[in-house]
N, C-alpha and C positions, 0 to 999 in steps of 0.2 A: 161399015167404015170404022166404027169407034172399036169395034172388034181389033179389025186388023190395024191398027193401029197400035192401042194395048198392046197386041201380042208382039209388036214392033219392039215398041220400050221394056216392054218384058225382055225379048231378046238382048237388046244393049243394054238392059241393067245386068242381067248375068255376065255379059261381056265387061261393065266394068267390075263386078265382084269378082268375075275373074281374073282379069288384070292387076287388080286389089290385091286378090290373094298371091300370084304371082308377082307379085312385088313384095309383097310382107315379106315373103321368104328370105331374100339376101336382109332382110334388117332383122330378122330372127337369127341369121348367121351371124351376121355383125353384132348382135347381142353375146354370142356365145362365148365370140372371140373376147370381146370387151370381157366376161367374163373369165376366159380362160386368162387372160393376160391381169387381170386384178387377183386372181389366184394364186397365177405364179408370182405377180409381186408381192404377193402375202407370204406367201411361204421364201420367195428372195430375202423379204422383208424379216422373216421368223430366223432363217436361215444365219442371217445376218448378225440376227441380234445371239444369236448361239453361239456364233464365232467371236464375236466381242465378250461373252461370256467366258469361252474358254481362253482366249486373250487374256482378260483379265484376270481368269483365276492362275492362269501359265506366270503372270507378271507379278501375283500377289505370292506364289508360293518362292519365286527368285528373291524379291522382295524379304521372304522372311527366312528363306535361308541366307539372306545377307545379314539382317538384325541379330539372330543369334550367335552370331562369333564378336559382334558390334557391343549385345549385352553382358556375353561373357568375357570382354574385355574390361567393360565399364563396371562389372563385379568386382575382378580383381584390382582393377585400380582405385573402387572404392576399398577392399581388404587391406589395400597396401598407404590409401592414407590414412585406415583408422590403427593401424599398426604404427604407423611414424608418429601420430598423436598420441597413444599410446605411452610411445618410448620416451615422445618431449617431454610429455607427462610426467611419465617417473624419473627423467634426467632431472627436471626442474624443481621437483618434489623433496628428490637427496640432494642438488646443490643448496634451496633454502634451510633443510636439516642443516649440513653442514654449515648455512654461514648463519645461524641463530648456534650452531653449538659453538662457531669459531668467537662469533658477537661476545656468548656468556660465559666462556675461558676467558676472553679478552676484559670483560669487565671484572668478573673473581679476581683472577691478575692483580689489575689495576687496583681494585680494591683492598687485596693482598697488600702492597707495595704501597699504599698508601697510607693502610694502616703501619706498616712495617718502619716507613718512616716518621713517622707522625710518636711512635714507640722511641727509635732511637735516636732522634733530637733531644724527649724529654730525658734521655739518657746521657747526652750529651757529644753524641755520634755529627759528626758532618758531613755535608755528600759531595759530589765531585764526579761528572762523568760518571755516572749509573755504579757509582763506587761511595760509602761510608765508611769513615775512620774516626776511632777512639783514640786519643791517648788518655795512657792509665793513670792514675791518682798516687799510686805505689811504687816502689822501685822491687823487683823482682831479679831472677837469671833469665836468659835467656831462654832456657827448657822453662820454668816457669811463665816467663811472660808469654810462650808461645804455647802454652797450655791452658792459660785463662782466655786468652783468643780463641781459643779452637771453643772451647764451654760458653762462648759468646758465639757460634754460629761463625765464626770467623777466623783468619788466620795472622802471623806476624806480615807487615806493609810487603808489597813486591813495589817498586817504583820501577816504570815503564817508561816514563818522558820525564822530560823539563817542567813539562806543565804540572806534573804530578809534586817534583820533587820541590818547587818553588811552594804548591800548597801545602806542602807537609811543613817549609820553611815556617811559612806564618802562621800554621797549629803550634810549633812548638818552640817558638819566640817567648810565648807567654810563660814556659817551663826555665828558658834559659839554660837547660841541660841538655846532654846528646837522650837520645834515644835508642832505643833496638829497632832491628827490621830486621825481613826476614831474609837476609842473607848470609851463607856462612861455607867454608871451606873445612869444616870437620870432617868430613869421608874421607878427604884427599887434600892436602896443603897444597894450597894455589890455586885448585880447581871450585871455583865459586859458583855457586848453585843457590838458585831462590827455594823457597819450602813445596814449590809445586814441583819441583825437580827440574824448572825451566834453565837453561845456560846464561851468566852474566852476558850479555853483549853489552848497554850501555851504562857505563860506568860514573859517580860523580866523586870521585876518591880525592879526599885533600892531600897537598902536596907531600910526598915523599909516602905515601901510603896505598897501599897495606905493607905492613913492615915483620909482623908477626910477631910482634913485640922485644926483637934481637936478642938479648939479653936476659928477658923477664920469661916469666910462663907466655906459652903459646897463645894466639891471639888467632881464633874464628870464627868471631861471631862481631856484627857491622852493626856500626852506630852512626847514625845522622846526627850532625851537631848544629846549634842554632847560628853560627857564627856566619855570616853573608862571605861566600867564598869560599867555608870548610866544611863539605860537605863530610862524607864519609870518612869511617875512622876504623880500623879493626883492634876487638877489643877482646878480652876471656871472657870465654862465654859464663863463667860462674859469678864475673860482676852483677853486681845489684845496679840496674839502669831502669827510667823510664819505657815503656815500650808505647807501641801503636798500631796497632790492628786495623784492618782492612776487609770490609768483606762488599762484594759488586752482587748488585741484585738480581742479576740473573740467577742468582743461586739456589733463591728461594720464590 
């Protein structure tokens, strides 16, 4: 009895090992699958990450063919401001030359003109509108007195305005005699001309004058007189008169 019994449960044990193994089988498939399918998402996976690779390197290479026409722009426009700084440069460089050289003419100048009259005050020179005048101590001719002017850096008066010929009044009030100036009609009777070869236009001629002296030797050479009202007088030019020299500082 205990025999066949055993041999009983013998039987059903192989029965369920069998059944056992018979069942492992589909979870040994189902293993494979699970494994095939973690496989292929490895390699999906790999896959993937490949194509994002060359993605990326596709986007970095567009990328840096954009940057190099971006850099070589940003080149020249760096060549082209250090060129304009450059140029300010050297504009700025000759305009300060020039106004330090305009600056120390402008002060020599001055300086000049300072000393120049500071000289012919102690001389005895007066100024007037960027203009000094002498009257002389001597009576000379006219070729005379307009040849110690000229050996003074100066020539015989030209009177240009009222205002001029009113200050010449009151220089030579203290003389009480007429003077020379520098105008004369010796080339040509009638035609009066100052010494720079300029034309009379304004004239201060006392009444009934210029006359040419009618009767006497010829009369071409102009005398201012101290007399309030008698300006001008034509006289020979080989009279001995006062004169009065003129020289404007622009000249020197």
């Amino acid at each position: 009895m205990i025999s066949a019994e055993i041999k009983v449960e013998m039987r059903e044990g192989k029965k369920e090992v069998s059944e056992s193994a018979a069942n492992s089988k589909p979870d040994s498939e189902n293993s494979w699958n699970v494994y095939e399918e973690m496989r292929g998402g490895c390699l999906e996976s790999q896959n993937t990450r490949k194509d994002q690779k060359l993605q990326h390197s596709g986007q970095g290479k567009k990328i840096s063919r954009l940057y190099k026409p971006t850099a070589v722009c940003l080149g020249m426009l760096c060549v082209l401001l250090l060129t304009a700084v450059t140029l300010l440069c050297i504009k700025f460089t000759a305009e300060r030359h020039q106004l330090r050289t305009s600056y120390t003419n402008f002060t020599v100048g001055l300086q000049r003109k300072l000393s120049f009259l500071e000289k012919t005050f102690q001389e005895g020179w007066r100024y007037l509108n960027y203009s000094v005048y002498y009257i002389s101590t001597e009576k000379r001719s006219w070729s005379e007195s307009r040849e110690d002017c000229r050996g003074r850096g100066a020539d015989l008066l030209i009177i240009n305005s009222r205002e001029e010929q009113e200050f010449v009044d009151s220089l030579i009030n203290c003389k009480d005699a007429a003077v020379f100036i520098g105008l004369t009609d010796r080339d040509k009777e009638g035609v009066w001309k100052w010494v720079d070869g300029s034309a009379l236009t304004t004239a201060y001629w006392e009444s009934g004058q210029p006359n040419n002296g009618k009767w006497l030797n010829d009369q071409d050479c102009v005398v201012t007189g101290p007399q309030l009202g008698k300006r001008w007088n034509d006289k020979p030019c080989q009279n001995f008169q006062y004169w009065i020299c003129e020289k404007k500082l622009e000249d020197f």
